[in-house]
N, C-alpha and C positions, 0 to 999 in steps of 0.2 A: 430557376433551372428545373427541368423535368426531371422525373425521378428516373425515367430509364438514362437518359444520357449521362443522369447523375450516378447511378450505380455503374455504367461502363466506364468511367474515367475513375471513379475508385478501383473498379477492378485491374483496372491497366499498370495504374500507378501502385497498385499491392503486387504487382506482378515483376516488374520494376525495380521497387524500392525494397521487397521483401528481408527481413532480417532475424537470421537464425536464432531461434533462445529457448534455451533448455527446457521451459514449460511448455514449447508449444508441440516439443515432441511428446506430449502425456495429453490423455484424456481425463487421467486422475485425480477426482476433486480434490481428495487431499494436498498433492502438490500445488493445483492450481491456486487454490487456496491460499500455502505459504506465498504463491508467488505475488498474489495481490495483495496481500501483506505489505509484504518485503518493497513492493512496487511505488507503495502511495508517498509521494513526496520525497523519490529516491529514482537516482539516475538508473536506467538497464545497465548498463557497465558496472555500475557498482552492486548491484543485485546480484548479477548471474552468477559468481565466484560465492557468498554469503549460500544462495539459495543452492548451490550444488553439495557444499558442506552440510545444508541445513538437511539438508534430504537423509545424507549419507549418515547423519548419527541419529535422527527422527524419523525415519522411514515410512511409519505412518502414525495414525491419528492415537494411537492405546501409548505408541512410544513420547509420543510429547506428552501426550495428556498426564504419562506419570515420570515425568523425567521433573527433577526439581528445578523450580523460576531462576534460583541462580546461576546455573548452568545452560539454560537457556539462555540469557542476560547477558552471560560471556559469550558464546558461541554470536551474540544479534552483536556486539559488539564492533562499530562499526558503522552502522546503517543508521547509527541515528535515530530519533525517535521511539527511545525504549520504550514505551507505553505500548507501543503496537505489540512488544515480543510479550508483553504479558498480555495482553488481550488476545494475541494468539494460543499463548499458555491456556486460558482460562477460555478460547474457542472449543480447543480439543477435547477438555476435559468434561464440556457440558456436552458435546457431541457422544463420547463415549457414554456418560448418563442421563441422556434428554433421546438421544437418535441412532441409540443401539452400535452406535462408530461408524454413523455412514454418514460425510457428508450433504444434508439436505440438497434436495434438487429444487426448491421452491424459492422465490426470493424474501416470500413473508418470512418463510421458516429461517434464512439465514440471516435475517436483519435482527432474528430475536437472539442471534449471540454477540458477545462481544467485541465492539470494536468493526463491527458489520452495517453499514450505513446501503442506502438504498443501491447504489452507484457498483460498489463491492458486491453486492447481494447479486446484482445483476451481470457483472461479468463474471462473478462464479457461474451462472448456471448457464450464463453464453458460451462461456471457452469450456465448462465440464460437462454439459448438457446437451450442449448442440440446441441451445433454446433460442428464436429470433427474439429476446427482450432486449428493449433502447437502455442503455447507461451514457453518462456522462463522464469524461475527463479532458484534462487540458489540450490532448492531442486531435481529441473529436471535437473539443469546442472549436480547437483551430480550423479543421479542414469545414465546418456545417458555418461559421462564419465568415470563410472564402467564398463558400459557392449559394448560401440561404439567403444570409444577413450583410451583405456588403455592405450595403447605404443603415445599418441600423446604428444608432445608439448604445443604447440600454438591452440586453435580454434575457428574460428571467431562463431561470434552467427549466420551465415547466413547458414552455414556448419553445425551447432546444427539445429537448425528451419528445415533445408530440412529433417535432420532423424527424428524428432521428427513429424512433418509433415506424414510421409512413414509410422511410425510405430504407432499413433493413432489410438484407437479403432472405426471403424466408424459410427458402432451400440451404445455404450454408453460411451462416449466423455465425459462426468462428473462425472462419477464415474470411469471413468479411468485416469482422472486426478488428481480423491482424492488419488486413489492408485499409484500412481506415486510422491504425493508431501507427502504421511507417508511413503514410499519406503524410498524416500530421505530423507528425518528427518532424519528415522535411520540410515543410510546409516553416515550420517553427525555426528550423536551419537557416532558414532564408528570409527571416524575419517579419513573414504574413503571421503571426499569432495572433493579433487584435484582439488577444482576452478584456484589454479594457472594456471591449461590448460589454460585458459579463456583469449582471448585477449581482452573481451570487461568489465568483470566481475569488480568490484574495492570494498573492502572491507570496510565497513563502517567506517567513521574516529573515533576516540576516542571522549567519548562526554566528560571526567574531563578535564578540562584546554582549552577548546575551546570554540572560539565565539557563537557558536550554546548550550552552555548549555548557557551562560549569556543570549543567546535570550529569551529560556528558563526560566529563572528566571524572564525576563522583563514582559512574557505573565501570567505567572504565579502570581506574583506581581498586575498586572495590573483586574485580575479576582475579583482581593478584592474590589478593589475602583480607581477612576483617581489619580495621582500625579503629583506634581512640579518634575522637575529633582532630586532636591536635597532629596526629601523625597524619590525617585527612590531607586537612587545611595545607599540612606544611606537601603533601602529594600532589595538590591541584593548583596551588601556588595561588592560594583562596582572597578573593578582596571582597570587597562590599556585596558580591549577587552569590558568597556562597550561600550565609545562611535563609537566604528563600530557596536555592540552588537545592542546599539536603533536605529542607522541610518539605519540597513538591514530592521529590524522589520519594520519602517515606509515606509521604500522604497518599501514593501513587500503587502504593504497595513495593515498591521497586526495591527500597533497602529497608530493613529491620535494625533494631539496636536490641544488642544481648549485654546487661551490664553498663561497662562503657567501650564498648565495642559496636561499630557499623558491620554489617555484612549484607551482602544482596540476600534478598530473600530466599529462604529455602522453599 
C-alpha cells in the first residue's frame, strides 16, 4: 500500500473512530507517562477512572516520587500488575534525582528508568513531545498487519518499527498515533488482529488459576491492614500458588515483613 493513501485512510478512520480519554486532553509528560503505565496490558475502560484518581492525589512527579509504595499499591489497586506501580514509584523518584523533575524528552533517557522499555520510551515522547518516533503495540500491530503484511507469516518487531517509522506523520505524530491506536481497537473489534503474525507479540496469560491473581489478592488484602501469615492465608482463601504468590510479591519489593507481620511496603 502507498504511504500517502495509507496515511489518508488512517486519518479518516482517526476521524471517525476517535475516542475521548483523559490523557489526550494533556501535553503533560508527567500525566502521560502515568497513563502509559496504567495502559500496558490494561483495558482504557478500566484505566481512565484509576488514572483520574491517580492524578488527583499525585499531581506531579515530586508528589509520587515521595509519597510512600504502600499507598501507591492501594490507590494501583485494581489495575493489576503491581510491578508497574512500583516501577512508576521508583520512575518519579529517579526523575526528581537524575532529571531535576522534568520528565525526559529523549527515548534513550527514558528507557534508562524503570519499567520503561523501548515501546513506552517512545510513546512518551510521541504523545508528550510531539516527536514523529515509530513504537509498537497490539493496536498498531493490528492496523500495519491489515494493510503492510496481509500475506506474511512471521514478523519480527524490527521489520514493524522500520514501516511504522517510514509511514508516520511528521507534522502531527500525536494525533496520528491516536488515530492509529482507535484504527486498531476496531480493527480488533471486528476480529482483523492477526497478532499471530507477530514473532515477538505473546498474548496475555489467563489471570483465574494463576500466581499473579493470588499476588493480586495478597496486595489487595494487604491495603486493609498488616497481617500474620496465617490471617494472610485465611484473607486470600490461599492454596498451593500462595507461597510462590508472597515470596514473588516480596522479592518484587511489593510487601515487607516487620516481625511476623506482612505489610505493603513503605
Amino acid at each position: 500500500m502507498e504511504v500517502a493513501d495509507f496515511q489518508e485512510l488512517v486519518w479518516q478512520k482517526g476521524r471517525e473512530l476517535y475516542r475521548d480519554m483523559p490523557w489526550r486532553s494533556t501535553t503533560d509528560p508527567y500525566y502521560i507517562m502515568v497513563s502509559e503505565f496504567m495502559l500496558q496490558q490494561t483495558q482504557v475502560d478500566r484505566v481512565v477512572p484509576k488514572y483520574n484518581a491517580f492524578i488527583v492525589t499525585y499531581p506531579d512527579v515530586y508528589a509520587l516520587a515521595t509519597a510512600p509504595l504502600g499507598d501507591v499499591l492501594a490507590l494501583w489497586n485494581g489495575l493489576g500488575y503491581n510491578r508497574r506501580a512500583k516501577f512508576l514509584h521508583d520512575t518519579a523518584a529517579k526523575i526528581v534525582s537524575h532529571f531535576d523533575g522534568i520528565v525526559p524528552s529523549s527515548v534513550q533517557d527514558l528507557m534508562s528508568l524503570p519499567g520503561i522499555g523501548p515501546n513506552t520510551a517512545a510513546a512518551i515522547v510521541a504523545y508528550a513531545y510531539n516527536v514523529p518516533v515509530g513504537f509498537i503495540e497490539t493496536n498498531i500491530r493490528t492496523v500495519y498487519f491489515q494493510h503492510f503484511f496481509a500475506d506474511a507469516h512471521l514478523v519480527t518487531d524490527d521489520e514493524l518499527r522500520r514501516v511504522v517509522a517510514e509511514t508516520v506523520d511528521q507534522e502531527h505524530p500525536r494525533q496520528w498515533f491516536w488515530a492509529l491506536m482507535d484504527y486498531g481497537s476496531y480493527l480488533k473489534k471486528q476480529g482483523a488482529a492477526s497478532l499471530d503474525k507477530s514473532a515477538h507479540y505473546k498474548k496475555q496469560s489467563v489471570l483465574e488459576g494463576s500466581v499473579r491473581q493470588v499476588r493480586g489478592h495478597i496486595i489487595r488484602a494487604l491495603t486493609k491492614s498488616a497481617m500474620s501469615e496465617a490471617e494472610l492465608r485465611e484473607e486470600v482463601v490461599a492454596d498451593e500458588r500462595f507461597e510462590k504468590a508472597l515470596t514473588s510479591v516480596i522479592k518484587d519489593g511489593l510487601v515487607s515483613v516487620s516481625g511476623n507481620q506482612y505489610h505493603l511496603t513503605k
